[in-house]
N, C-alpha and C positions, 0 to 999 in steps of 0.2 A: 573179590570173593562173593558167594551167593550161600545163601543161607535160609532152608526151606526145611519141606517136610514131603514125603512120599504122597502124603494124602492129596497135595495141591501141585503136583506138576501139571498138570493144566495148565496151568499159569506159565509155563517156562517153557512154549515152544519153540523160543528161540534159541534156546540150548542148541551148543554145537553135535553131530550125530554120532559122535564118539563117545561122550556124557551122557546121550539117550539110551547109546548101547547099555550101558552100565544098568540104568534104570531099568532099562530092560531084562536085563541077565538077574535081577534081582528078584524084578517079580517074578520068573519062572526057574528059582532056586532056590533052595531052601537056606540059604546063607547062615543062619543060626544051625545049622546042623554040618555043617562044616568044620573042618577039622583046622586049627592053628595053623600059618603059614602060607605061602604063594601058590595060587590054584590064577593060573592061565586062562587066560579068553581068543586072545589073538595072540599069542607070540610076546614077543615084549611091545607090543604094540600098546595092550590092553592088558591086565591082570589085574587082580585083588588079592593082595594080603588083609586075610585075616586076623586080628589081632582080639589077646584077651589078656586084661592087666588089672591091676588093682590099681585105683587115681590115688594122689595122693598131695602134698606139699608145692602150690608153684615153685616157692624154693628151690625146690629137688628135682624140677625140667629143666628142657634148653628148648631153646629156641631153632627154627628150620625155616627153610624157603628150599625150593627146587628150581630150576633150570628148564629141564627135559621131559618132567609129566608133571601133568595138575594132578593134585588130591584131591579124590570124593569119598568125603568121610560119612560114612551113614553109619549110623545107630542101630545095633540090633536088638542090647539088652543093655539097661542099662541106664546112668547120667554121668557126663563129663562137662568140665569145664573147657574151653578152647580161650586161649589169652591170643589176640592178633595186634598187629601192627604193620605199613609199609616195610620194608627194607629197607628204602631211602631214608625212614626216620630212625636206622638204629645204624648199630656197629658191624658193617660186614666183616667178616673172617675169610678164613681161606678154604672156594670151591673143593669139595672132592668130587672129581668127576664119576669116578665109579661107582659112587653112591648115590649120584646126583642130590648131594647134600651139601646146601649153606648155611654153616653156619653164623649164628647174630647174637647179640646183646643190645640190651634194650631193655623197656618197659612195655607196654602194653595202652594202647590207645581206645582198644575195645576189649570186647569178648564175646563169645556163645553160650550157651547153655545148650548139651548136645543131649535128647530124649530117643527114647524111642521111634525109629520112623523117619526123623532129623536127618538132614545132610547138610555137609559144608563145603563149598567146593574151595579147593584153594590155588591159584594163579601165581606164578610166577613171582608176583612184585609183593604177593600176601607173606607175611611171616606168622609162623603159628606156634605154639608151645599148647603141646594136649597133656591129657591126662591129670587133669585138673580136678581133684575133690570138689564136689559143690556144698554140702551141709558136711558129710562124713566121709570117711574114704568108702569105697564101695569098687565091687566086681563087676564090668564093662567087658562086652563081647562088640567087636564094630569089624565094617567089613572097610577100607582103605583099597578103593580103584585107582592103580596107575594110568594115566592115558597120555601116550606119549602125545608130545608136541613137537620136538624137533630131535633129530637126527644126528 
């Protein structure tokens, strides 16, 4: 997982060019004035869902890992909590392919704190549970780029 902020990509040229694209498509869109749901970049190559929620209870999430795209979670409005861990350190469940969703059980080894500007990229082996109140619950707008990785 990588864990930044828009103002210091500088620092992360080695980012794969599929992740730059993102960065890229960002700064030349107005991503906060985007309407709720799947706005395409390349096909299912590359997309962003947009997402807008109220955070709430860890409790009351689950946990996730992907397969077939990395998550790049940036912040548009907003603060959420991110709870991560390995895979390997929790309970896998059973793949759905079509969602490219794993589910897990587990605990939490770290976490984020996602602001404004914030991104978090999530890998394969990362497990993540969002939508996490930080002081109070509160209204979050974030853009979520799919970028495939395999086929």
């Amino acid at each position: 997982m990588i864990f930044g902020n828009i103002e210091n990509l500088n620092e992360y040229t080695y980012l794969d060019e599929n992740i730059k694209k993102c960065f890229e498509y960002a700064k030349n869109n107005d991503l906060l004035s985007y309407d709720k749901g799947c706005h395409k970049i390349d096909g299912d190559n590359l997309f962003v869902n947009i997402v807008e929620y109220e955070t709430t209870e860890k409790e009351d999430r689950f946990w996730e890992a992907h397969r077939n795209y990395l998550d790049l979670h940036l912040m548009l409005d907003g603060c959420e909590q991110i709870d991560l861990n390995f895979i390997e350190n929790m309970s896998q469940k059973e793949f759905v392919e079509k969602d490219d969703f794993l589910p897990l059980e587990g605990d939490e080894n770290s976490h984020v704190i996602l602001n404004n500007g914030d991104f978090l990229i999530c890998y394969p082996h990362d497990g993540h549970k969002t939508a996490i109140k930080v002081d109070k619950s509160s209204k979050i707008k974030k853009a979520i780029f799919k970028i495939i990785i395999s086929k």
